[in-house]
N, C-alpha and C positions, 0 to 999 in steps of 0.2 A: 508398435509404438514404444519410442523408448522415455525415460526420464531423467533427467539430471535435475539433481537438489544442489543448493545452496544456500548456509545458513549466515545472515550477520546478527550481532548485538552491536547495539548503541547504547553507552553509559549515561545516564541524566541525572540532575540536581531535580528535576521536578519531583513530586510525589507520584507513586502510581498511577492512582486514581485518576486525579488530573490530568496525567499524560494519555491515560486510555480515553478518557472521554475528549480530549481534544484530537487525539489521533486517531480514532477510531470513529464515534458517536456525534462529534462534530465536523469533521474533518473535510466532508463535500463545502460546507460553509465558510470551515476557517482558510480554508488553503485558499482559496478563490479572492477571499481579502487579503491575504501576505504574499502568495505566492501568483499573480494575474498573469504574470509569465508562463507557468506551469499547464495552467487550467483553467480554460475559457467559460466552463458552464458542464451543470450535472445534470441530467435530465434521468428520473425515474419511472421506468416504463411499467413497471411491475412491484408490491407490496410496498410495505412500512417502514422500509428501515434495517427489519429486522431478518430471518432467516428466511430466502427467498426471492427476497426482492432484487432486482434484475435492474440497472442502472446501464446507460452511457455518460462516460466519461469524455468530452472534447476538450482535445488540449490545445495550448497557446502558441502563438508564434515561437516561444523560445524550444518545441518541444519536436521532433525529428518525426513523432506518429499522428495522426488528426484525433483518431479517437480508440476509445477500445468500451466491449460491453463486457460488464462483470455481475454476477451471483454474490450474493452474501451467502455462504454452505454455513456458516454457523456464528454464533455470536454469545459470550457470555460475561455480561458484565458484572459475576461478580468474581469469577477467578482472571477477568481481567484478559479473554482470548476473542480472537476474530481469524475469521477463515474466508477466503474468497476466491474465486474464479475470475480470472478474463476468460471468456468465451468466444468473443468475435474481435474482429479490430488491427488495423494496419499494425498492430503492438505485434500480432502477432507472425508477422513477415511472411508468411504462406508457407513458415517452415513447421511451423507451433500447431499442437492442437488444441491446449489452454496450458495457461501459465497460474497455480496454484499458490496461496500465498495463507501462511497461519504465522499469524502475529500474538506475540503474547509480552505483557507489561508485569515486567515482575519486580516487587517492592526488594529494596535493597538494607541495610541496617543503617544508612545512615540517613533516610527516609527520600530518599533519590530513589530510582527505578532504572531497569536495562528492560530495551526492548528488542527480543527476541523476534528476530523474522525468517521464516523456512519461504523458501521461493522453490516453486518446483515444476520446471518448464518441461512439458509432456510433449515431446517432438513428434512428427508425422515419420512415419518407418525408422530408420535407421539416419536419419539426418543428424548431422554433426553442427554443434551450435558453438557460434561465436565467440571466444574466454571476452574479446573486449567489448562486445554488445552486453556481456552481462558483468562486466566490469564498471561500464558504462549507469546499468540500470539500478546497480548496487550504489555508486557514489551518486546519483539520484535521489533515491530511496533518504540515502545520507545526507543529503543537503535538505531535503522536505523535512528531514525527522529536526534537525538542528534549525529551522527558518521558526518552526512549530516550538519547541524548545526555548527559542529565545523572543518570540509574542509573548511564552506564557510567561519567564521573568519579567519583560517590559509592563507586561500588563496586569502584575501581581496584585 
């Protein structure tokens, strides 16, 4: 099994805080009301939320995969980190054996935050993955972070 990482940051005017509990701690909720395109419904098979619990995610017309199942591996809300697995799921194209992801909201000096995201797609043998499926997944990731981003101005 091999693995390829990739890291992006997103700069924001929100405060930290804020930004992790709406991206993180709220995020099955909120995204589901801004983004209905993205994401059809959360359904949690396993725990609370918290380290553990095992969710499907089903996504929306506008999205190329139906669904994927993910692990919460770790969660800390007060340095602000989240860690998670997709596990199962057309996301992972039969070439993936999970797609690993640690997000971290780090406060900035001018009380704005950048959000830190490590993506780390664990391929089956020696499989070669796509630059523009994950070119794709990253300006995603970037359009979700910025849709969230700009609820929390509107809705200050």
């Amino acid at each position: 099994m091999g693995a390829i990482t990739y890291d992006i940051e997103i700069p924001s005017s929100i405060p930290a805080a804020k930004m992790f509990k709406a991206v993180v701690l709220d995020a099955d909720t909120l995204i589901l009301k801004i983004m209905p395109q993205a994401i059809k419904s959360v359904e949690i098979l396993e725990g609370d939320g918290g380290v553990g619990t095992v969710k499907i995610i089903h996504f929306g017309e506008g999205i190329q995969y139906k669904s994927a199942k993910h692990r919460v591996d770790a969660l800390d809300t007060e340095n602000l980190t989240h860690s998670y697995t997709i596990v199962e799921g057309d996301a992972l194209a039969g070439v993936l054996e999970s797609i690993t992801y640690h997000v971290k909201i780090v406060p900035t000096e001018d009380g704005g935050c950048i959000c830190k995201n490590r993506s780390i797609y664990h391929t089956k043998g020696e499989v070669e993955i796509n630059e523009e499926k994950i070119k794709e997944g990253k300006e995603k990731a970037m359009q979700m972070f910025k849709a969230i981003e700009a609820y929390l101005q509107a809705n200050a």
